[in-house]
C-alpha positions as CSV (number, residue, x, y, z in Angstrom):
1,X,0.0,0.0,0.0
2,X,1.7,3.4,-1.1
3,X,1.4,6.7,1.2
4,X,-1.6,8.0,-0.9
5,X,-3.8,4.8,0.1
6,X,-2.6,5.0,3.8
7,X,-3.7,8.1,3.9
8,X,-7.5,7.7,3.7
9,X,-8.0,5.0,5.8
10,X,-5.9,6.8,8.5
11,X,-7.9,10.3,8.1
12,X,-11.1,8.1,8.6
13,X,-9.8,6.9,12.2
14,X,-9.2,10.5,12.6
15,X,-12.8,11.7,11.4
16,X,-15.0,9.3,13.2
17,X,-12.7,9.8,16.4
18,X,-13.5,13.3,16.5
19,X,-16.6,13.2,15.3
20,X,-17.3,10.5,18.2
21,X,-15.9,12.9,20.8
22,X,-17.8,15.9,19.7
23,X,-21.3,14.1,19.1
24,X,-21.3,13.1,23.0
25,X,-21.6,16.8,24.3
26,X,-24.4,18.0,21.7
27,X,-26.6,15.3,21.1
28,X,-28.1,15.1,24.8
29,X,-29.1,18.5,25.1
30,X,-32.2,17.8,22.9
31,X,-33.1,15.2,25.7
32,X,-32.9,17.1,28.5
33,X,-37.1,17.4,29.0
34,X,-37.4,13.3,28.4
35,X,-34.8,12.4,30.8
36,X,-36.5,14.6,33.9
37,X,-40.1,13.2,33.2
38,X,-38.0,9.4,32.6
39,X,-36.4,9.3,36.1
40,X,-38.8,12.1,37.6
41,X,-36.1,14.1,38.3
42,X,-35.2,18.1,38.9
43,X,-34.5,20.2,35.9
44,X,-31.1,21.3,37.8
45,X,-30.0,17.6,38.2
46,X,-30.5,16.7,35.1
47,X,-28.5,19.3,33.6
48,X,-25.5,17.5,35.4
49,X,-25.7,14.9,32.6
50,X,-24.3,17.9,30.4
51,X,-22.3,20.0,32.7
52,X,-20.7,16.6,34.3
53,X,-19.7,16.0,30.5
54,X,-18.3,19.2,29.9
55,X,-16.2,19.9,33.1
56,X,-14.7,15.8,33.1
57,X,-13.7,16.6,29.5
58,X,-11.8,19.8,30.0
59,X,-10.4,18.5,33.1
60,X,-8.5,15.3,31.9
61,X,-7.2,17.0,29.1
62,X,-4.1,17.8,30.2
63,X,-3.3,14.0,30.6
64,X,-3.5,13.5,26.8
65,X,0.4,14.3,26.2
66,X,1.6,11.9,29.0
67,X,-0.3,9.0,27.7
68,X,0.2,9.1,24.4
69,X,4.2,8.8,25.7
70,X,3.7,6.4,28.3
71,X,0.8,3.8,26.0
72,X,1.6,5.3,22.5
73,X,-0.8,7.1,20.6
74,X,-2.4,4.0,18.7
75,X,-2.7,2.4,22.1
76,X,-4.5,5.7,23.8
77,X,-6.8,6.1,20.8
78,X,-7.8,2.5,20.5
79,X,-8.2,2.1,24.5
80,X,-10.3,5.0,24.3
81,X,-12.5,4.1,22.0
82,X,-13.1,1.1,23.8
83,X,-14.1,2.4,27.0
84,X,-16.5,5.0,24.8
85,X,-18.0,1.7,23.5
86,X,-18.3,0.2,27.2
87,X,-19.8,3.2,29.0
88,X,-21.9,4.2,26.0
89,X,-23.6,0.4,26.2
90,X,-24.0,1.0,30.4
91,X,-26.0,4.8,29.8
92,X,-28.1,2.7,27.7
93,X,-29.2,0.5,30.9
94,X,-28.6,3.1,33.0
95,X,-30.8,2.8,36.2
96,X,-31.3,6.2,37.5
97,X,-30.5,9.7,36.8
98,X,-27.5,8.9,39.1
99,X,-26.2,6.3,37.4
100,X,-26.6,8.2,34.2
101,X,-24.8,11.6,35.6
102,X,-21.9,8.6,36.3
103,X,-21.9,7.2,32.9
104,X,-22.0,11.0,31.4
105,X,-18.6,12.2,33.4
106,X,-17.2,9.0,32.3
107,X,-17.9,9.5,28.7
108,X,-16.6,13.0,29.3
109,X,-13.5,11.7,30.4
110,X,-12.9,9.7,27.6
111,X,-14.0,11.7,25.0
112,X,-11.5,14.7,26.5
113,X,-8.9,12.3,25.6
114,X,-10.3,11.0,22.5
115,X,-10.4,14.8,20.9
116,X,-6.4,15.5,21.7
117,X,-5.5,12.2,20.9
118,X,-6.8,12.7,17.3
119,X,-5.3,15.5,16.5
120,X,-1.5,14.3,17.6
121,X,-2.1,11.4,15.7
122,X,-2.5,13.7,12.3
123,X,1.1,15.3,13.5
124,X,2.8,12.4,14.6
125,X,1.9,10.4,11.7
126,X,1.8,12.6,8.8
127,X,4.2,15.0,6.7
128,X,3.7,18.8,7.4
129,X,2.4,19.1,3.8
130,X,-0.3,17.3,4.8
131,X,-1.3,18.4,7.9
132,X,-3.5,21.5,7.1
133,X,-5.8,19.1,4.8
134,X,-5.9,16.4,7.4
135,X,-6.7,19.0,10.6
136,X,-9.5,20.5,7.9
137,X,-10.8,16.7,8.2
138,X,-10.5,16.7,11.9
139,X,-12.6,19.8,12.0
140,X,-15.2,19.0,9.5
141,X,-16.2,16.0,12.0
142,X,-15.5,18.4,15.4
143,X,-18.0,20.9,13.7
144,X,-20.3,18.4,11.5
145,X,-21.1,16.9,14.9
146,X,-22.6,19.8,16.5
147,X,-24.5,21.0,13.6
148,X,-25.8,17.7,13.1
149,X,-26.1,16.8,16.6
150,X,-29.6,18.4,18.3
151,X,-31.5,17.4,14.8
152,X,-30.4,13.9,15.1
153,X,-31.0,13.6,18.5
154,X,-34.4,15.1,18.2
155,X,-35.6,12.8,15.6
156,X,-34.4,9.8,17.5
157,X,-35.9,10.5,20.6
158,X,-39.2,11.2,18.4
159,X,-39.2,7.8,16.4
160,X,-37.5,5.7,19.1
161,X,-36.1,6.9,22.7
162,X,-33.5,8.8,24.4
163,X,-31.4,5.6,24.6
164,X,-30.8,6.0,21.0
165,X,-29.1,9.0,20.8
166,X,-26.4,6.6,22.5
167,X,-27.0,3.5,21.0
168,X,-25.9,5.1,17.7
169,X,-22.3,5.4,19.0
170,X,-21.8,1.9,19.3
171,X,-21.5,1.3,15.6
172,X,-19.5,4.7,14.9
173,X,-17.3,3.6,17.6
174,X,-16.9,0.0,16.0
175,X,-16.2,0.8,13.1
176,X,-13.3,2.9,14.3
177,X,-12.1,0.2,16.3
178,X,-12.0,-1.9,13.6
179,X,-10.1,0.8,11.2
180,X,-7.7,1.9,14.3
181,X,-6.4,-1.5,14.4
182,X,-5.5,-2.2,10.9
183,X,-4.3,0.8,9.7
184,X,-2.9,2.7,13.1
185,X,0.9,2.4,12.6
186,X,2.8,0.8,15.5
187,X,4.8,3.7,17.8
188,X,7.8,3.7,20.0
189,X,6.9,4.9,24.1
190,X,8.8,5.9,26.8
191,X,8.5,3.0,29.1
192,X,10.3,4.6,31.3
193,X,8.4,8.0,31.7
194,X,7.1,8.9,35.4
195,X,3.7,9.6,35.8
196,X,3.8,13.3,38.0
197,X,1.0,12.8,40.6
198,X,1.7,15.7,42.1
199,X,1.0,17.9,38.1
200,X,-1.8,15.9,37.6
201,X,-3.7,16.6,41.1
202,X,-2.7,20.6,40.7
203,X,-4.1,20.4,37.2
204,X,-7.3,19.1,38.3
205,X,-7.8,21.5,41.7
206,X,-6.6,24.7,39.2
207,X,-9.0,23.4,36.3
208,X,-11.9,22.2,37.8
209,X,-12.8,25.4,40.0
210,X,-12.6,27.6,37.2
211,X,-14.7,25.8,34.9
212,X,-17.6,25.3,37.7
213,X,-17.1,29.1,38.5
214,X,-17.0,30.1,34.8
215,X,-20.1,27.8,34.3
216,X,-22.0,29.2,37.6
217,X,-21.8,33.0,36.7
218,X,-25.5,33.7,35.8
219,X,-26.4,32.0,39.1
220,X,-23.9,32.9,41.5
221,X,-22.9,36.6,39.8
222,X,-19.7,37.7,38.8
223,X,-18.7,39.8,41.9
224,X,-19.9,37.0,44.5
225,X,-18.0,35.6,46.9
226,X,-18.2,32.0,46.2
227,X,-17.5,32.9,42.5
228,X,-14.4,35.0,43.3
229,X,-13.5,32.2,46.0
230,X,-13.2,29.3,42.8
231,X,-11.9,31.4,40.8
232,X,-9.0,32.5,43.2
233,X,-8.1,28.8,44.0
234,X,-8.5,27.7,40.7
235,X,-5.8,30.2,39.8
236,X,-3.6,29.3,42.6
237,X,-3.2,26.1,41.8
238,X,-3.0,26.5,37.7
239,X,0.3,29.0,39.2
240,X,1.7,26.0,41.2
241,X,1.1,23.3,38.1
242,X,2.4,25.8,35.8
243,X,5.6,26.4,37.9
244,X,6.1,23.1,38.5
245,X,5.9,21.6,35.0
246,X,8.0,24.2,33.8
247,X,10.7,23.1,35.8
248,X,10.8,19.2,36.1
249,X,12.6,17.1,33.1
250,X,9.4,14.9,32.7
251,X,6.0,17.1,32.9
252,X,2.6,15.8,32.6
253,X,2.1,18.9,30.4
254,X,4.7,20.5,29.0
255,X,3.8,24.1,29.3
256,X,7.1,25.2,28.3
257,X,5.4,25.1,24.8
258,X,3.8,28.6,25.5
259,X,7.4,30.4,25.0
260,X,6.8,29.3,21.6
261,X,5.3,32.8,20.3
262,X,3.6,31.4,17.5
263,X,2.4,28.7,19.2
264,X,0.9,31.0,22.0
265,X,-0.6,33.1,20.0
266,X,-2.4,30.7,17.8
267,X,-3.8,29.7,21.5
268,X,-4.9,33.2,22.1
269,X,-6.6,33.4,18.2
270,X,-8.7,30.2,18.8
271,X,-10.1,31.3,21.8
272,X,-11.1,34.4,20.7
273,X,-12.7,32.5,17.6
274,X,-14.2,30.4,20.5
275,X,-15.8,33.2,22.3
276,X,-17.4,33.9,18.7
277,X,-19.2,30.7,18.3
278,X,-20.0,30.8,22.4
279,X,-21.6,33.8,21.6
280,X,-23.7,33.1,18.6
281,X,-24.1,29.4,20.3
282,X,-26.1,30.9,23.5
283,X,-27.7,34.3,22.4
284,X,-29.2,33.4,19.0
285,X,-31.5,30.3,20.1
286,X,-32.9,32.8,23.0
287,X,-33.7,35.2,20.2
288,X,-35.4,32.6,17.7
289,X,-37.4,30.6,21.2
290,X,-37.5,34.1,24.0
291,X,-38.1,36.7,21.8
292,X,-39.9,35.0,18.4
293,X,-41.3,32.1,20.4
294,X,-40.2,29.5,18.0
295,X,-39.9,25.7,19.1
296,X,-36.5,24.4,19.9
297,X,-36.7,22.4,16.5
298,X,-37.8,25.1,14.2
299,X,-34.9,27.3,15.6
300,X,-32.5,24.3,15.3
301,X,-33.6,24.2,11.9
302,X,-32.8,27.6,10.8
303,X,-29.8,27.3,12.5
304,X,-28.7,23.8,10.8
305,X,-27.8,25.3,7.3
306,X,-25.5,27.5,8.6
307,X,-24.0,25.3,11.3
308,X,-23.9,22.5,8.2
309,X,-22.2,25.2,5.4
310,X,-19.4,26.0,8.1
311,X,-18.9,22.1,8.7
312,X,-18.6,21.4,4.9
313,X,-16.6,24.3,3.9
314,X,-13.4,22.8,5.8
315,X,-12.0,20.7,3.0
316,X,-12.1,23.2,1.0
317,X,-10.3,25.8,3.7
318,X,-7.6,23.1,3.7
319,X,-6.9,22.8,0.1
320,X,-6.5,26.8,-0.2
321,X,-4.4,26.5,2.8
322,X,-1.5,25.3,0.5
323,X,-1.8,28.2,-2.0
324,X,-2.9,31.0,-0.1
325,X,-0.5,32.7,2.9
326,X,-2.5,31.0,6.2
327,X,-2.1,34.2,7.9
328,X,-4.5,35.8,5.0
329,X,-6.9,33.3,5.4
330,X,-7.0,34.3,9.3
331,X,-7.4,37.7,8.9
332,X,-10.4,36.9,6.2
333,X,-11.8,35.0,8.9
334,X,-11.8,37.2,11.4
335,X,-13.0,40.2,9.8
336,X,-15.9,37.5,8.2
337,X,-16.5,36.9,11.9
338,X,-16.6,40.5,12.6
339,X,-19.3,41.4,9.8
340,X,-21.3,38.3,10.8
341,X,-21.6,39.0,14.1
342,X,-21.7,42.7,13.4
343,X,-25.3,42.2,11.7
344,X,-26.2,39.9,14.4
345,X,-26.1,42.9,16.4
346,X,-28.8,44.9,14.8
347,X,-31.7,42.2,15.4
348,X,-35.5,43.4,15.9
349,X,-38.7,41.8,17.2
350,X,-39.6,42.0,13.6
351,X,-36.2,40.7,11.8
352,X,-37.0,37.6,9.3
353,X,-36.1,34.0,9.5
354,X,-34.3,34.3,6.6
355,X,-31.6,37.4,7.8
356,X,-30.9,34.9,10.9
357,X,-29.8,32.1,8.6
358,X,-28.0,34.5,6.1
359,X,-26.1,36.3,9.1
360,X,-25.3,33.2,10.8
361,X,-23.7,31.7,7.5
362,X,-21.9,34.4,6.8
363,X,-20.2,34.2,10.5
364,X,-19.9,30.7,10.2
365,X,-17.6,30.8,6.9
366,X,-15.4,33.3,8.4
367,X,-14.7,30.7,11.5
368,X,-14.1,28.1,9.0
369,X,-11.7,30.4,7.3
370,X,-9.8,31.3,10.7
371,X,-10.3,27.8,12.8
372,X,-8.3,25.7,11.3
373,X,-5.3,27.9,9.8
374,X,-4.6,29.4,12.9
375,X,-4.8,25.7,14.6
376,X,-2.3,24.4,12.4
377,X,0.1,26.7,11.7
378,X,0.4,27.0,15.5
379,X,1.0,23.0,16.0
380,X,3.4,23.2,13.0
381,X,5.9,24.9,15.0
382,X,5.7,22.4,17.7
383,X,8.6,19.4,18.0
384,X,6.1,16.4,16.4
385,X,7.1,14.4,19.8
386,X,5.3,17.2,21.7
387,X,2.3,16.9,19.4
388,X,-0.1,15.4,21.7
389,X,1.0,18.6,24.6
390,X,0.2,20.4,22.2
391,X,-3.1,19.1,21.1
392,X,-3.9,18.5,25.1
393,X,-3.0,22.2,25.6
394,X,-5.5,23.3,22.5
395,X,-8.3,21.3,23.8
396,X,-7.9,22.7,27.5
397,X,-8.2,25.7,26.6
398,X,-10.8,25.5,24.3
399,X,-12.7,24.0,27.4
400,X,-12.1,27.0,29.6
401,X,-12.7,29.9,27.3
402,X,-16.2,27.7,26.0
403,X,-16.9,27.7,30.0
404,X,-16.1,31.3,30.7
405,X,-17.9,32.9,27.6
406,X,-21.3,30.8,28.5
407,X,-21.1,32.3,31.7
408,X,-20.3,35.8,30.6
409,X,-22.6,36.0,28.3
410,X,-25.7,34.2,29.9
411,X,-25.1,36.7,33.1
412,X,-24.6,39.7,30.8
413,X,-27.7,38.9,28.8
414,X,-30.2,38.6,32.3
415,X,-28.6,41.8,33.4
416,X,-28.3,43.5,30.8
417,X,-32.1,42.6,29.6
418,X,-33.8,43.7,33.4
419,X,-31.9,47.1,32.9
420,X,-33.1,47.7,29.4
421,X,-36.6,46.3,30.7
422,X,-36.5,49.4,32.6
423,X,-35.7,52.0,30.4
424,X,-38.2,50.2,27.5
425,X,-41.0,50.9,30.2
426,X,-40.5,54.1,31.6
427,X,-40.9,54.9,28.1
428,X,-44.0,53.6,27.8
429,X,-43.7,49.8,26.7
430,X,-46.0,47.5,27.9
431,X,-44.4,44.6,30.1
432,X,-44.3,41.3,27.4
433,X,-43.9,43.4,24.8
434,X,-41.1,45.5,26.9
435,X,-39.5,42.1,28.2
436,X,-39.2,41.1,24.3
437,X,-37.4,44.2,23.0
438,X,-35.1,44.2,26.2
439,X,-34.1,40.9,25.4
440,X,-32.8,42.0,22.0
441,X,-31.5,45.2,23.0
442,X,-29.5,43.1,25.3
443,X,-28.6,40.6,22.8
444,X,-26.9,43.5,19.8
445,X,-25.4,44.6,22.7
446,X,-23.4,41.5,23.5
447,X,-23.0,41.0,19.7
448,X,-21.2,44.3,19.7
449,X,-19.0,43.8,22.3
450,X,-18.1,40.2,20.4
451,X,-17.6,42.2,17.3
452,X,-15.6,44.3,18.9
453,X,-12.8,41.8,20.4
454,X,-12.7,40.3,17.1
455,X,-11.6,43.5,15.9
456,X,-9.1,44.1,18.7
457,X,-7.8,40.3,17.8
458,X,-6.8,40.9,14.4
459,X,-3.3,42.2,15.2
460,X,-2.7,38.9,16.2
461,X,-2.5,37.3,13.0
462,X,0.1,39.9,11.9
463,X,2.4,39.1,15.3
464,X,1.9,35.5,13.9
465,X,3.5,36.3,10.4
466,X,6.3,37.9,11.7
467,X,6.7,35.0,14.3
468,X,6.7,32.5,11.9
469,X,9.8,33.2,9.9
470,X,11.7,32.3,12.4
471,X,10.2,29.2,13.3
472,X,10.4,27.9,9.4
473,X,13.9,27.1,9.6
474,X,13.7,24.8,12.6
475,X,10.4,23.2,11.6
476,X,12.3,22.3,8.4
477,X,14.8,20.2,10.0
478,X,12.5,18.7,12.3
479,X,10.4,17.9,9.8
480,X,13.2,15.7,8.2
481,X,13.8,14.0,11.5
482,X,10.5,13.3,12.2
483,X,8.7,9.9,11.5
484,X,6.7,11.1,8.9
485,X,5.0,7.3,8.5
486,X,2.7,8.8,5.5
């Protein structure tokens, strides 16, 4: 078999890996009503099925780069996939909402290991001239996923029942399997790498009381004490991991990668890309169900085209990725992004259907324009052994900004809307009809300020350019040294 028919199979491990990973945090939100008249439970315990998800897969994270030294990559992914296989059979037969919050964290768990795991493997296992087209793969299934996600889910749980909507990862995550081990290459480990307890238990008391603070905000308030007090020892601890793994030969995460310029400020140009699809992913479905009073699947439906468009438009960013200057594409992105979101931020009670899915297209292609290139040319300058750091250190992030821009914005919208309540009725508004327009006065505002940091972000591409010069040189001979299997 010659490189060019190793190289599909392998992308297809890749694609149905992350498409596994990403389908487990979007697919259950659809199910939320079943699953509290199911086990009879509280709307508020329920919602632990998703938040459990979300906080054990930005928490394990950081363990990506040590196992995929200590096991090997193939080994990680395909004992992963495994144990997504295993714990998606026992939330089929889960007992009780207990159980199921269990099963959920679990899944979580894996699937935040899964997702990094994915993408080393594209950088540990491929030449650099074809890793933009392969992380464009790798993102077409991170993004097809959610788009696809709430739709599938809802027709399942319509036809069949919520046990469906993780029955159908059984197959997916067979078939996998199967293609992992055939067509996975065999790697070298370090055997005798040290597993740092003390790095891993300072990641997890720095990560996890950020993430529950960041995803508490409209309930506890950003100036609270309790909010203040997780966010405090969450960043005592993230100082202690950091100073420690930046100092011991054998880190659990090597964060010495953030003296990398490029590298760090690819970091910084995802999540600011990130807070762009937070904000469109939290303010736009209140504005189609609050404000218009649609159903959740009629706004899931207006919203699936453009959600679909930006998942499908990836190949086609990673192709002009070889004969375009990356940074260019970024800065396209962004200021797509910025227009996007721009018009997002002059919504009425009386704006059409049809502007919402235009807009939201429109924002979508400049995030499939900017996502990817700004990815990739910032693992690119990364050592290919560190890949999976560097992949662990993406995905973490990714995590925290997600969390913090869902709080921010979910706290800014219900204060924002009872002080524009105010002003819409002292001027004469009557109360639903004042509540409504409040709403989206406090919704274009948001969208502005969004707007407004993408602006601010886009010097960041040009510190990129200059950065990368000097990183061609030495990426050049490490490419040569590298494996390069395909």
């Amino acid at each position: 078999m010659d490189k060019s028919e190793k190289y599909a199979p392998l992308m297809s491990v890749v694609f149905l890996g992350a498409f596994l990973a990403a389908l487990g945090s979007t697919t259950i939100s659809i199910a939320i009503p079943v699953l509290t008249q199911e086990f009879d439970a509280s709307l508020d315990l329920v919602k632990w099925t998703m938040s459990g998800f979300m906080l054990a897969m930005g928490t394990v994270a950081p363990l990506t780069g040590y196992l995929g030294e200590k096991l090997s990559y193939r080994r990680l992914y395909i004992l992963t996939l495994i144990c997504l296989l295993v714990v998606s059979v026992l939330i089929v037969f889960s007992w009780d909402i207990y159980s199921l919050i269990i099963f959920r964290v679990l899944q979580g768990i894996f699937s935040g290991i899964l997702a990094p795991a994915s993408v080393a493997l594209i950088y540990q296992m491929l030449e650099p001239k074809r890793q933009a087209n392969a992380l464009s793969t790798w993102t077409l299934a991170a993004m097809l996923a959610p788009a696809i996600g709430p739709t599938l889910g809802g027709w399942l749980i319509s036809y069949f029942s919520w046990q469906s909507i993780f029955v159908i990862n059984i197959p997916t995550g067979a078939i996998a399997l199967v293609l992992a081990f055939k067509h996975l290459p065999h790697e070298q480990v370090s055997r005798d790498k040290s597993f740092d307890l003390a790095g891993f238990i300072t990641s997890i008391a720095g990560t996890l009381p950020l993430l529950i603070a960041f995803s508490s905000i409209s309930q506890w308030g950003i100036i609270s004490a309790k909010f203040m007090s997780f966010i405090l020892i969450g960043i005592l601890f993230l100082a202690v991991f950091f100073y420690r793994e930046s100092k011991i030969e054998a880190p659990m995460l090597d964060v010495n990668l953030f003296k990398n310029k490029v590298f760090t400020i690819s970091i910084i140009i995802s999540c600011v890309i990130s807070i762009s699809i937070y904000a469109g992913a939290i303010l736009i479905p209140v504005f189609l169900q609050t404000v218009q009073e649609l159903s959740p699947v009629d706004a899931g439906m207006i919203l699936f085209p453009s959600s679909l468009i930006m998942a499908l438009s990836m190949p086609f960013v990673g192709k002009a990725y070889d004969r375009v200057d990356p940074y260019k594409l970024i800065v396209a992105g962004a200021l797509v992004i910025a227009l996007g979101t721009w018009q997002m931020g002059r919504l009425s009670l009386e704006t059409s259907k049809m502007y919402v899915t235009f807009w939201m297209t429109v924002r979508n292609l400049g995030i499939s324009l900017s996502a990817m290139p700004a990815m990739n040319l910032g693992m690119q300058v990364v050592p290919a052994m560190l890949s999976g750091h560097a992949s662990a250190i993406n995905n973490w992030t990714r995590q925290a900004v997600g969390a913090f821009a869902l709080g921010i914005f979910g706290s800014m919208l219900t204060s924002r809307t009872l002080a524009n309540m105010e002003s819409v009725i002292v001027e004469g508004g009557e109360a639903v009809v004042a509540y409504s327009q409040a709403t989206v006065l406090s919704i274009n505002e948001i969208n502005i300020i969004a707007t407004l940091l993408m602006v601010l972000g886009l010097p960041l591409a040009f510190m990129m350019k200059k950065g990368l010069s000097s990183n061609k040189e030495t990426r050049s001979e490490e490419g040569k040294e590298a494996r390069n299997i395909i």
